[in-house]
N, C-alpha and C positions, 0 to 999 in steps of 0.2 A: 504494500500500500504506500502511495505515496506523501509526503510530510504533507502537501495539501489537504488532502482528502481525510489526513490525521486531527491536521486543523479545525475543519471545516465540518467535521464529524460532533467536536464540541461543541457547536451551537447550532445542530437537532430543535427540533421543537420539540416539546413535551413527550405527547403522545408516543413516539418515537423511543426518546429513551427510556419512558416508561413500559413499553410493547418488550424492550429486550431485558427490561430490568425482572417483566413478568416471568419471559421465558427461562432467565435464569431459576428465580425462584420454584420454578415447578417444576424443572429437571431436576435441582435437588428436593425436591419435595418427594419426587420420586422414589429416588434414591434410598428413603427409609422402607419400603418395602419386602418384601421376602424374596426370594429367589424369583419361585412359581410366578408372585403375581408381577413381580417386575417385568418377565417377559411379556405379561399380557399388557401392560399398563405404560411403561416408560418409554417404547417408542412412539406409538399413538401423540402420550403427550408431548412428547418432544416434536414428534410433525407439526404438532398443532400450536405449541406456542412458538416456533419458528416461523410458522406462515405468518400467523398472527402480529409479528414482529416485523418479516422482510415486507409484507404485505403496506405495512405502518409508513415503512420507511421508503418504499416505491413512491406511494402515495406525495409523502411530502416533497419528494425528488422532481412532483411535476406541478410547473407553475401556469395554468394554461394559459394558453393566450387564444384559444378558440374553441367553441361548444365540444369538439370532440375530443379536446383533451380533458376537457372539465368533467366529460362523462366517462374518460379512462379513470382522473380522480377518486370522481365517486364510486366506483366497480369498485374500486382497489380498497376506500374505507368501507366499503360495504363488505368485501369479501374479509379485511380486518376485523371486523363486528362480529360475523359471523362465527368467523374462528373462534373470537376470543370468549363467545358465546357458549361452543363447543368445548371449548378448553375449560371451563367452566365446570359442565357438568361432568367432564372426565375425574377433574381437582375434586370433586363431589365425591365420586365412587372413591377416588385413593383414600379419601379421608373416612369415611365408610371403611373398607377393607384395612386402612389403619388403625381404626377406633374398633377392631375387635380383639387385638391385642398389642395395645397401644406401648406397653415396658419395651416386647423386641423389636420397637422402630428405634431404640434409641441405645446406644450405646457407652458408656462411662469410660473412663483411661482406666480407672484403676481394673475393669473387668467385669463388675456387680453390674445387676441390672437395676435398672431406674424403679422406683416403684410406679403403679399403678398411676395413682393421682400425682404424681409430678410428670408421668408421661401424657395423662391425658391433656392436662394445664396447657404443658408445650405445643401440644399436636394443635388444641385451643388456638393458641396462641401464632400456630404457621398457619393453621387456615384462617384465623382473622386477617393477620396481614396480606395473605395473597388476596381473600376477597377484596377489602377494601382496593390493593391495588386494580385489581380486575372491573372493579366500579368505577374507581378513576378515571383506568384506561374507556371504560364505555364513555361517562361523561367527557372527557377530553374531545373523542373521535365523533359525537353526537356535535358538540362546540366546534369542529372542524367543518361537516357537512353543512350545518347552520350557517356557518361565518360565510364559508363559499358558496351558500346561493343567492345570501346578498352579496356579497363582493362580485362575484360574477354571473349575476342575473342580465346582463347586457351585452354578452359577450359577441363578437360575431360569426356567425354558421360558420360551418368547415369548409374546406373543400367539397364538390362532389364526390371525391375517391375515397377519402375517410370513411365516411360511416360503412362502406363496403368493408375498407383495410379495418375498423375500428369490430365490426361483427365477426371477423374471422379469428381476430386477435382474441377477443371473447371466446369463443367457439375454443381455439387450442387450452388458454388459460384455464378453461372449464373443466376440458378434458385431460389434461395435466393434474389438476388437484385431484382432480378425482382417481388417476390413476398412484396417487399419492397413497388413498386410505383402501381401494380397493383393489 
């Protein structure tokens, strides 16, 4: 990467490096799982809070300067939404499946397990913080869409080849995510 882009990476809009800060958070959130269900569980999540992330940051990457960018824009917070929607009720189940024995998500240096109720506190205490982030990130990305239909409610039409080039691009991105999770 270059020193620019190193730069220029620190002043992100919000959403953005909240989106990557989620996805941190819930890969390790993952991570306290058992063997079994981590195979079932932490790539999923990890697809999801990735999308949800690069998706964020595409998004911000485009500043339109005509109707068919503004509608590439909004696809891209929309399919961020979505995600981070998804990602959601995945974080849902982990928490679930770690609230049924909450001591072996957690492990002590010295070797002892955690008790009960100091493991359940903590597990408490990881899923409040990701929710709230998660609510955040919704309201940031809802304040985004908002901000850009007044801002670019006037924009001017596209070309006529856009919205042809602007449907196909759809079309693959569609079929792309989707052969992501199936």
């Amino acid at each position: 990467m270059s020193v620019l882009k190193v730069k220029r990476s620190t002043s992100k809009m919000e959403y953005v490096t909240n989106g990557y800060a989620i996805e941190s958070y819930s890969i390790d959130f993952t991570k306290r799982l058992s063997t079994k269900n981590a195979r079932l569980f932490q790539e999923p999540v990890k697809r999801l809070a990735m999308l949800q992330a690069d998706t964020a940051y595409m998004a911000n990457e485009i500043y339109p300067t005509n109707l068919a960018e503004y509608q590439v824009r909004r696809l891209l917070l929309g399919i961020s939404m979505a995600t981070l929607h998804a990602l959601d009720k995945r974080m849902s189940d982990v928490y679930e499946i770690l609230m049924v024995n909450p001591s072996d998500a957690f492990n002590r240096q010295n070797g002892k397990p955690m008790s009960k109720a100091d493991a359940i506190a903590r597990l408490d205490k990881m899923a409040e913080t990701l929710g709230d982030m998660i609510d955040t990130q919704d309201s940031l990305i809802i304040g985004v869409r908002d901000s850009d239909k007044e801002r670019f409610s006037h924009l001017p039409p596209a070309d006529s080849e856009i919205p042809t080039i602007l449907s196909e691009t759809v079309k693959q991105l569609s079929s792309s995510l989707f052969g992501l999770f199936f």
